[in-house]
VEXLUM-164420 format. One record per atom (N, C-alpha, C): residue number from 1; residue in one letter; atom name; x, y, z. Coordinates in pm, 1 decimal. Layout:
<nodes>
num residu atome px py pz
NUM A CA X Y Z
...
</nodes>
This chain:
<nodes>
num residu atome px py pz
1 X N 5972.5 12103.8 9513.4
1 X CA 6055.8 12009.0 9585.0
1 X C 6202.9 12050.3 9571.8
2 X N 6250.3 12073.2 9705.1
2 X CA 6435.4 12109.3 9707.2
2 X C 6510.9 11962.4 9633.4
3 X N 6656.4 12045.3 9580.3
3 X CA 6758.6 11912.2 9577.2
3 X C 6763.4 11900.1 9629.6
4 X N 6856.3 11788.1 9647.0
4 X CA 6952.9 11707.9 9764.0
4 X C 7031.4 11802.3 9738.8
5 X N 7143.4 11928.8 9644.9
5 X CA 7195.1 12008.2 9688.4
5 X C 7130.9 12095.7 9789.6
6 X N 7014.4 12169.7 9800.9
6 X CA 6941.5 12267.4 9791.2
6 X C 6946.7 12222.3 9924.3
7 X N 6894.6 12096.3 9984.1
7 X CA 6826.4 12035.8 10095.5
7 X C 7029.9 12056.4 10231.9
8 X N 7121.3 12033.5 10116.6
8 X CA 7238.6 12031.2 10197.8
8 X C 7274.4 12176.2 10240.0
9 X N 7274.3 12285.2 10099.6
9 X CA 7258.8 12403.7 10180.3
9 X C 7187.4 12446.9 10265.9
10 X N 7052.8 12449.8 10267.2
10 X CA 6948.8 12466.4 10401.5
10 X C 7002.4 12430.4 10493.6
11 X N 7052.7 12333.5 10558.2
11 X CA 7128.3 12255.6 10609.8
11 X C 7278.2 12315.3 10666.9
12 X N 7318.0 12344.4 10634.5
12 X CA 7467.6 12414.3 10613.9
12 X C 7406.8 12543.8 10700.0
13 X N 7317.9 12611.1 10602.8
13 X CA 7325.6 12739.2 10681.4
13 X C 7294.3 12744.5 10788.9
14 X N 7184.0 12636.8 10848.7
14 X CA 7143.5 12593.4 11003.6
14 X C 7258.3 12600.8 11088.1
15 X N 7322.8 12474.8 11016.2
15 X CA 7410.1 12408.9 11124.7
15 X C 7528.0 12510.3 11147.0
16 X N 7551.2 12610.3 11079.3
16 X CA 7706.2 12689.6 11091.9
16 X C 7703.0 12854.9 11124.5
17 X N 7534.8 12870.5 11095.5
17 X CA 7552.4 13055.9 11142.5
17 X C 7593.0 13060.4 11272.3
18 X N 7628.0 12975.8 11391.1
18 X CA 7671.3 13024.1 11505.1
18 X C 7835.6 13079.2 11470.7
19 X N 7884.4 13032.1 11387.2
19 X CA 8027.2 13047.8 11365.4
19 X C 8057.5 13118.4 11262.0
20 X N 7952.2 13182.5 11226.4
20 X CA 8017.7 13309.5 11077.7
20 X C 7935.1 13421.1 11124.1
21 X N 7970.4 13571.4 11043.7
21 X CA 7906.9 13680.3 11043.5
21 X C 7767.6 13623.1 10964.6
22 X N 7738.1 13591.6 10838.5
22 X CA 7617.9 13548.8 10752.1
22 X C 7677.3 13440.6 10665.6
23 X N 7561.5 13366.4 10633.3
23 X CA 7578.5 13255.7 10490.2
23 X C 7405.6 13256.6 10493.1
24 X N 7423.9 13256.8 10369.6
24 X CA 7313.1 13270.5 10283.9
24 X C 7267.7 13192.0 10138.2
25 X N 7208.5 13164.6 10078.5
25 X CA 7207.7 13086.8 9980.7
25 X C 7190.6 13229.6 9873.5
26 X N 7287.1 13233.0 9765.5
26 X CA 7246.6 13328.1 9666.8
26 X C 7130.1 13338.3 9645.1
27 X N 7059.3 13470.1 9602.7
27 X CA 6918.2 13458.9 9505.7
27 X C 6964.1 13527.3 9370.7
28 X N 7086.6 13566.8 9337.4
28 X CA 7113.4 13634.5 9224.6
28 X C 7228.1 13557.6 9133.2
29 X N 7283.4 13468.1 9179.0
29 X CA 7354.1 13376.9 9107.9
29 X C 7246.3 13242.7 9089.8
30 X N 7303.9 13157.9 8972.7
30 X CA 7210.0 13058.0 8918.6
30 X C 7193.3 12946.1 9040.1
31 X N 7073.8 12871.8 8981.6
31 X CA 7052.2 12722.6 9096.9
31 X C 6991.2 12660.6 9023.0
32 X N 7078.5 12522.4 9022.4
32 X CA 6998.4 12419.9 8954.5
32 X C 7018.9 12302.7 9040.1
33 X N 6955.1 12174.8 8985.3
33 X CA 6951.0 12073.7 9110.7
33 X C 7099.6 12048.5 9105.1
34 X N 7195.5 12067.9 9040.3
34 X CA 7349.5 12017.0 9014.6
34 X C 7430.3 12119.8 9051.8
35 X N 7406.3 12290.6 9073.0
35 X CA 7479.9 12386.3 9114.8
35 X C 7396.7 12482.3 9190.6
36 X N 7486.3 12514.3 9331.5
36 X CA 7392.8 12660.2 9324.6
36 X C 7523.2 12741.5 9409.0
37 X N 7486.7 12893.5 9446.3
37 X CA 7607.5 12923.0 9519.8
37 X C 7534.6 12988.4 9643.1
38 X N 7647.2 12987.1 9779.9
38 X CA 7603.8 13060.0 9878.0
38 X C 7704.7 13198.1 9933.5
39 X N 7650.5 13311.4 9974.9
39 X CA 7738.9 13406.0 10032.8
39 X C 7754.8 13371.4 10162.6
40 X N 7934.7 13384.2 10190.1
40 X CA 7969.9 13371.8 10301.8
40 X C 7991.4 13470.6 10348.2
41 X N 7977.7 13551.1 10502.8
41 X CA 8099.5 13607.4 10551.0
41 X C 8169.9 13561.3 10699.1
42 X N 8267.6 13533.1 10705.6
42 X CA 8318.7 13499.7 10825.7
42 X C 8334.8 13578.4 10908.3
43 X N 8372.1 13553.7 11061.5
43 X CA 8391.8 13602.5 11202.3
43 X C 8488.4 13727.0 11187.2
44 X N 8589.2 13693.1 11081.7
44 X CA 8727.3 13816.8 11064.3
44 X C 8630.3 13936.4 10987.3
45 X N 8529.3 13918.2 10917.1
45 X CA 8454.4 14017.6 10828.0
45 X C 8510.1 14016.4 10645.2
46 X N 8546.7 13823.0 10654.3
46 X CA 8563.0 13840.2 10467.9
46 X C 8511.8 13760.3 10416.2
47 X N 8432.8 13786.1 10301.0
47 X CA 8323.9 13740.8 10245.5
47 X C 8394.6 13672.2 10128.3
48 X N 8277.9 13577.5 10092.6
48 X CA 8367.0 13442.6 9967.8
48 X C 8209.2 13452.9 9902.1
49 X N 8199.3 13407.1 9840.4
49 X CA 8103.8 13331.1 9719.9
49 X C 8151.1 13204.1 9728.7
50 X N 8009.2 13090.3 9786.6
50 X CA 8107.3 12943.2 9792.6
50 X C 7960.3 12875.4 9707.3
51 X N 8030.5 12836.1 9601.3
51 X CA 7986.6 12708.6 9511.4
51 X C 7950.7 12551.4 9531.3
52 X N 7850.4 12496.3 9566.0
52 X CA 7778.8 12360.0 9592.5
52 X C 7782.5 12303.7 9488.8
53 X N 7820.0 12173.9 9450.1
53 X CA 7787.9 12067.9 9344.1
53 X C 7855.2 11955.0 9417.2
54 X N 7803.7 11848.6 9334.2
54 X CA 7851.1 11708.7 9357.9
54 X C 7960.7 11679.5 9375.7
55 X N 8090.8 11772.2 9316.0
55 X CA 8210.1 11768.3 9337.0
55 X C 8226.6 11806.6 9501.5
56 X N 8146.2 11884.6 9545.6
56 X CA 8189.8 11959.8 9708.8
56 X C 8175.4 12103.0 9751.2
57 X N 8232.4 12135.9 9837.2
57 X CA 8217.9 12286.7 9868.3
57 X C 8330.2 12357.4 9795.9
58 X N 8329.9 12496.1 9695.7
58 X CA 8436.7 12527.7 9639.8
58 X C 8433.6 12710.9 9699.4
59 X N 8547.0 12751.6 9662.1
59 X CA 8570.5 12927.6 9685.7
59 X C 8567.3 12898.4 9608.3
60 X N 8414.3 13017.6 9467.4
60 X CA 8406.8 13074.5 9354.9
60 X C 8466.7 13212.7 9377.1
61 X N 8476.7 13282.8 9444.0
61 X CA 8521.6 13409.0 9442.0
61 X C 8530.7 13515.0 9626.7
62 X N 8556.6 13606.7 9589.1
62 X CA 8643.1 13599.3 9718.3
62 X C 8555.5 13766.3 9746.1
63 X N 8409.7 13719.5 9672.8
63 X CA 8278.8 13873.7 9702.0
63 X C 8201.8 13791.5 9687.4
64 X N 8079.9 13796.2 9763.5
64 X CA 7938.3 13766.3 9751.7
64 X C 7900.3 13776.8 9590.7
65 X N 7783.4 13718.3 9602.0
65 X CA 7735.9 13693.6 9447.2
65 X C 7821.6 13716.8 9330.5
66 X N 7891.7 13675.7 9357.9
66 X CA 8039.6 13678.9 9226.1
66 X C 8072.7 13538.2 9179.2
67 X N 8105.0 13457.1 9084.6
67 X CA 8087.5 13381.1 9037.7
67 X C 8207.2 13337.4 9006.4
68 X N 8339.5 13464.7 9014.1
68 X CA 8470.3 13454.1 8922.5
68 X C 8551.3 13444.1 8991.0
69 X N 8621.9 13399.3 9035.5
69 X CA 8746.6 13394.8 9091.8
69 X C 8866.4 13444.6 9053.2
70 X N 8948.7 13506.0 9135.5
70 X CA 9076.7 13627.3 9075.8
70 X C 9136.2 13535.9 9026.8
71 X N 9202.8 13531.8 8894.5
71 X CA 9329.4 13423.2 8840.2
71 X C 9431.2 13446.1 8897.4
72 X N 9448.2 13507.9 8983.3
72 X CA 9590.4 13522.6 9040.7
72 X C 9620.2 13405.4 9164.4
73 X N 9492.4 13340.8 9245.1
73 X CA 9438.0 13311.3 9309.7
73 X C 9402.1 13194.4 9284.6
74 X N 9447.4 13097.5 9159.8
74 X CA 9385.1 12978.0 9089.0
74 X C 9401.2 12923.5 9229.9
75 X N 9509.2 12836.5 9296.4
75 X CA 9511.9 12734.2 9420.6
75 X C 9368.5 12737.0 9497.9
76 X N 9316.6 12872.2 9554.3
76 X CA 9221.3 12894.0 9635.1
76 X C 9071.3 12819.2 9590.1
77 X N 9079.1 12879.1 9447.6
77 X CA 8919.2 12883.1 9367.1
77 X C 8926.1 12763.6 9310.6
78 X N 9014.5 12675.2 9322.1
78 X CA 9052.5 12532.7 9199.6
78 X C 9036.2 12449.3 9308.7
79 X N 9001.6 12427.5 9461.4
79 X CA 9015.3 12361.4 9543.5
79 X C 8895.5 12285.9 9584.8
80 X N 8868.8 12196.5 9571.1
80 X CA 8717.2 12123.4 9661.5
80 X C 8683.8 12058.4 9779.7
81 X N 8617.3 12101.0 9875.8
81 X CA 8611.0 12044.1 9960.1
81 X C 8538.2 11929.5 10052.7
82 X N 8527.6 11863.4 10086.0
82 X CA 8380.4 11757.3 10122.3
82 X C 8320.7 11814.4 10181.3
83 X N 8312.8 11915.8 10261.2
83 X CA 8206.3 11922.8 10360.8
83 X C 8232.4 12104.0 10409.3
84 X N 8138.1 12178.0 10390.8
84 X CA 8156.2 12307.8 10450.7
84 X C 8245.9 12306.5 10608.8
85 X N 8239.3 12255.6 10680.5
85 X CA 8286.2 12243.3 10801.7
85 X C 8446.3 12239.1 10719.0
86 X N 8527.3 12186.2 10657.7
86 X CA 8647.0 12152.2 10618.1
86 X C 8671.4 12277.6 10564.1
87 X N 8610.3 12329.8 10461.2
87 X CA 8619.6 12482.6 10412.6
87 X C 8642.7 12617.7 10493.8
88 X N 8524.9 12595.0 10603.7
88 X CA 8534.9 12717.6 10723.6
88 X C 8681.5 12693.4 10771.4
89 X N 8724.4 12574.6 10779.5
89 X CA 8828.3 12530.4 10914.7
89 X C 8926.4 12589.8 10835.3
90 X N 8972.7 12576.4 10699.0
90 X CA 9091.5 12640.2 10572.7
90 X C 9057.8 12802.8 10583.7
91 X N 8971.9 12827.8 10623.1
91 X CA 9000.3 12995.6 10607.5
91 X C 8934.2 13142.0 10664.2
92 X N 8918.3 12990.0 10824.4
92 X CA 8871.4 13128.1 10949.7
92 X C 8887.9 13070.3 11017.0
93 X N 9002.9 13125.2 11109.8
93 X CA 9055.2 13095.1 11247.3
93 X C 8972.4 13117.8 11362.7
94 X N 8856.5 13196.4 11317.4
94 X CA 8774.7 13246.5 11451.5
94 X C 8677.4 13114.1 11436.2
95 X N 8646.5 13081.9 11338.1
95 X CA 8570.5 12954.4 11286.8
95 X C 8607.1 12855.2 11374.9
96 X N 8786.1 12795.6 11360.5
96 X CA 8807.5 12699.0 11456.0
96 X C 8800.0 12712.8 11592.9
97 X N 8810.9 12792.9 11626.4
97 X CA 8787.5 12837.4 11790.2
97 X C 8645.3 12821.2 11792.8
98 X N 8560.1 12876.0 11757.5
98 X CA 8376.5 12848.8 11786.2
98 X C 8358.3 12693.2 11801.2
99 X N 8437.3 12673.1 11647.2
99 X CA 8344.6 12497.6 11669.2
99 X C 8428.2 12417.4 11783.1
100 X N 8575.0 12441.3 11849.8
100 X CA 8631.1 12386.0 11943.6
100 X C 8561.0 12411.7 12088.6
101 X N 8489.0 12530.8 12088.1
101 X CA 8402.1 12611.9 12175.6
101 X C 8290.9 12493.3 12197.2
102 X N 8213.0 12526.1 12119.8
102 X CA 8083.9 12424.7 12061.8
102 X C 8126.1 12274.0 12107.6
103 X N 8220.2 12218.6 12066.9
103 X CA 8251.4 12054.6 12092.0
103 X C 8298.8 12089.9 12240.0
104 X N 8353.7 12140.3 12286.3
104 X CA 8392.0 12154.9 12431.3
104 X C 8250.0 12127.0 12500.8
105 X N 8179.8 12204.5 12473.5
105 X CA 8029.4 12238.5 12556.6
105 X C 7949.7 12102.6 12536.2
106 X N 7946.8 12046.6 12421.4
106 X CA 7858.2 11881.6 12388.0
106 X C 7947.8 11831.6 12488.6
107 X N 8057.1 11824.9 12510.2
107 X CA 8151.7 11696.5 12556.5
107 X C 8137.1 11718.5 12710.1
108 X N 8095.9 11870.8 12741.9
108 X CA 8069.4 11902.0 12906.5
108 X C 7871.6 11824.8 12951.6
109 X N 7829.8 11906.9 12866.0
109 X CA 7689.5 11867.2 12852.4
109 X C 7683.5 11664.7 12884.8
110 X N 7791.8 11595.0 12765.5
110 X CA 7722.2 11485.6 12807.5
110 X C 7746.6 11422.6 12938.7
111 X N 7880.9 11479.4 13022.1
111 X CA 7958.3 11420.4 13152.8
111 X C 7861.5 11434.9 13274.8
112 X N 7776.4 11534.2 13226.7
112 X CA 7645.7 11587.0 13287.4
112 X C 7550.9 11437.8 13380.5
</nodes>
């Protein structure tokens, strides 16, 4: 039986591969029902390691299956977000254009 994290990433990765290069749920970083992490890469071609817990969506690191975040970089990796959609929108511009794309097309579809 998935978490309710587990069940939100599944979820996530559905609802958003139209708007990234890949996201994936790690298989080499840890998962428990309280943490797990997923590899991102976005539309520009830069990849994050993004961290799930109850707190929100976080940048753990700024490479796939990486866990650490550069200290130079605390603001980025110290940040939480509610909702992956809020995360993509902070740090891929090609991101906001798709999903403005996407809501354009529902909003044509329903005038239909």
């Amino acid at each position: 039986m998935r978490s309710q994290l587990e069940e939100e990433a599944v979820e996530a990765v559905r609802e958003f591969s139209y708007a990234v290069q890949s996201l994936c749920i790690s298989e080499m970083l840890p998962r428990t029902n309280e943490l797990l992490f997923l590899n991102l890469t976005t539309l520009e071609g830069k990849s994050y390691c993004i961290e799930l817990t109850a707190k929100g969506w976080r940048i753990a690191s700024n490479r796939a299956d990486c866990m650490n975040g550069d200290f130079r970089q605390l603001h980025v990796h110290t940040q939480y977000f509610e909702s992956l959609n809020q995360l993509l929108d902070s740090i891929s511009p090609s991101y906001r254009q798709r999903f403005g794309e996407k809501l354009n097309e529902k909003l044509s579809n329903l005038g239909k």
